[in-house]
N, C-alpha and C positions, 0 to 999 in steps of 0.2 A: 084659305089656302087650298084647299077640296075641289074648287073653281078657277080655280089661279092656271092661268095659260101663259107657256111661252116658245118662242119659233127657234129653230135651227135653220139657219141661213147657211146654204150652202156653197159657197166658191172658188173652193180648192181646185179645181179641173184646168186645166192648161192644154182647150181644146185644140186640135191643129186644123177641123174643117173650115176655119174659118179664114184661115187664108191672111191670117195677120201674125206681126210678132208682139203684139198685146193681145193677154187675156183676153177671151171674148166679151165676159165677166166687168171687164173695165171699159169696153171699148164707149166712144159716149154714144147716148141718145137724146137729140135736142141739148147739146152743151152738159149731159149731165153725166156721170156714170152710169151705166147698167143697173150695177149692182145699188146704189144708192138709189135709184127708182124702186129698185123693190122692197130696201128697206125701209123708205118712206111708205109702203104699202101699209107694213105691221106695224110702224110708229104710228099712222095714224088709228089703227082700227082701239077701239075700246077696251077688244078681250083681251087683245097683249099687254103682258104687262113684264116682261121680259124676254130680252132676245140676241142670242148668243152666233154671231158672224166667223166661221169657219175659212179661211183662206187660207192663200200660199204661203209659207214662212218668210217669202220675200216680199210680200204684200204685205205684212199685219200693220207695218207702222203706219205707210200708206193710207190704209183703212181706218188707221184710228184717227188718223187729221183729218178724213172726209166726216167721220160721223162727228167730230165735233163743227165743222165746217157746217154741214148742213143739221146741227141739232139734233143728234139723232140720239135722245136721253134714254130710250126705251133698249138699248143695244149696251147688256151689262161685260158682256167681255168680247175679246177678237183671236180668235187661237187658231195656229198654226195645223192643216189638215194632215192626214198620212198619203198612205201611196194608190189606198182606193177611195172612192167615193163614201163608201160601207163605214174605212176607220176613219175617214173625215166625219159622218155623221156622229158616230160613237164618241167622239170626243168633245166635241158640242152637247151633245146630250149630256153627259159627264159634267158639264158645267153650268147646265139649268137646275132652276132648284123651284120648278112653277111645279102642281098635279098633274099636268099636260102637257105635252107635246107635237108641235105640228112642225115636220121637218118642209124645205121649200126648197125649189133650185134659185137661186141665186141669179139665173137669166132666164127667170118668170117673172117680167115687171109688170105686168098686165093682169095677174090674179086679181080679185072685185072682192070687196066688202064683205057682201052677202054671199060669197062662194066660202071665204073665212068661215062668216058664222056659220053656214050649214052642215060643213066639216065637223066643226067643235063640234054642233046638236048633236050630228049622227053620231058623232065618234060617243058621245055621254051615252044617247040612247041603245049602240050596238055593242061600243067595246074599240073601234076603231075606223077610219073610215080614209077614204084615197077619193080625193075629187079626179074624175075622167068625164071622158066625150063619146058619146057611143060611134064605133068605128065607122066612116063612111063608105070605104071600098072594100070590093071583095078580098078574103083572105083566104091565099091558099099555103098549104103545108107542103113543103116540097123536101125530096132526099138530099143526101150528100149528091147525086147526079144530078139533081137540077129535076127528077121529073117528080109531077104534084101527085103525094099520096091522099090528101083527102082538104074537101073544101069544106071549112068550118060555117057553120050556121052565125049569121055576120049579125042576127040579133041577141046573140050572146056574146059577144066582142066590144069592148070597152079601151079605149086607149086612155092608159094610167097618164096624170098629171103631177102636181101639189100644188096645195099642202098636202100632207098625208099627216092624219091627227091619231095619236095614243095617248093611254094612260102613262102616263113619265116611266113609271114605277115597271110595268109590264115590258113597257119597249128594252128597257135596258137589259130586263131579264133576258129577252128574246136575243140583243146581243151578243148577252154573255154567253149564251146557248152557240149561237153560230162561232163566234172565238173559239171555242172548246171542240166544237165538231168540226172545224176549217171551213164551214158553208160560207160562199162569198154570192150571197144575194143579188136579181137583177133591180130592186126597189126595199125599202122602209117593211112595206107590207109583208112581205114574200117572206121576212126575217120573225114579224108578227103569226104567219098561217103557217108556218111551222113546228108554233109551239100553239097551235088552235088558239090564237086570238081571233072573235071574230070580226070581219072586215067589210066595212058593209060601202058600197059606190054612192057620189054625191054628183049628181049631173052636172059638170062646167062648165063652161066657154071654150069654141073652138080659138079663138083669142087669146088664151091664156098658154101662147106659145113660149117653147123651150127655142131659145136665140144660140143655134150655131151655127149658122154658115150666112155668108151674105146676103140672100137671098131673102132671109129670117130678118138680118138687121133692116134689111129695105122696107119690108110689109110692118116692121117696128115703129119705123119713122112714120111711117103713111099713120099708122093705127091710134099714134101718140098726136099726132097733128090733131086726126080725127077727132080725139077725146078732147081737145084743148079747142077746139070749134065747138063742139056740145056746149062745154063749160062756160064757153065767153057770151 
């Protein structure tokens, strides 16, 4: 139980950049859902061993015929999100009963194996840990007027992904903390370095893109073709 890992699937969001009146979440890839790609990610990996799908209230049912459709035994409940992304995760977490936790977006079908386990390692080894990319372009900090107060040093700049792995037990506290103080978080983490958990970065894939707007879905298909020409 001390090792026992399970994910928070997240895909309550009902984005509008995407220029559709279906979830982006649903829309398919190569005939399949989105969302069912990625949680074919954590059925297959080893460490999960439970994994709790967060959606829209109007989706749950939806959802539960796709995971029996495509076998998805590793997915022990499907629960209705709230109004931020923040109380969608909290309540997912609320329903895992693994020592660990690794929350995930829901239109990251493309997270790797081995980006999983290094999460889990670091997270055991540090306390908790955020798979990113180190940022490519320059980042500048600009005012409310638009003019740049200061250019950040771009080799300390990290652009956050998921999974994002905690100790179950800790993350929760950390929520309860921000419930209590009204802090409404921009990531998993930020709710973590608040109450000093530490948080340690796990290098990923610039592939392991967040699918919102069409442009996302296009390099999706291209990317999925890709892997299925590797494989064959």
């Amino acid at each position: 139980m001390s090792n026992s890992v399970g994910a928070v699937i997240v895909a309550a969001g009902r984005g509008t950049r995407m220029g559709t009146a279906e979830s982006k979440q649903y829309l398919l890839l190569q005939g399949k859902p989105i969302i069912v790609h990625t949680l074919e990610v954590f059925q297959r990996h080893h460490l999960i061993s439970e994994i709790v799908l967060v959606t829209g209230e109007e989706d749950v049912e939806r959802c539960r015929e796709w995971i029996r459709t495509y076998k998805l035994d590793k997915v022990a409940s499907v629960v209705a999100g709230g109004l931020e992304r923040q109380h969608s995760v909290h309540l997912g977490l609320r329903n895992l009963k693994t020592a660990w936790a690794m929350v995930h977006d829901g239109v990251r079908p493309f997270v790797q194996e081995k980006e999983i386990t290094a999460c889990y390692e670091q997270a055991r080894e540090i306390g908790a840990s955020v798979l990113a990319v180190p940022v490519k372009d320059t980042i500048k900090q600009v005012d409310r007027e638009g003019k740049v107060v200061s250019t950040p040093d771009r080799r300390s700049l990290w652009a956050i992904q998921t999974p994002q792995t905690f100790r179950l037990s800790e993350l929760l506290a950390a929520y309860q903390s921000a419930e209590l103080d009204g802090f409404l978080g921009t990531d998993d983490s930020s709710l973590a370095e608040r109450c000093g958990i530490p948080v340690a970065v796990v290098e990923g894939s610039y592939a392991n893109i967040k699918i919102t707007t069409p442009e996302d879905l296009d390099f999706a298909e291209f990317t999925q073709r890709s892997r299925g020409e590797e494989e064959s």
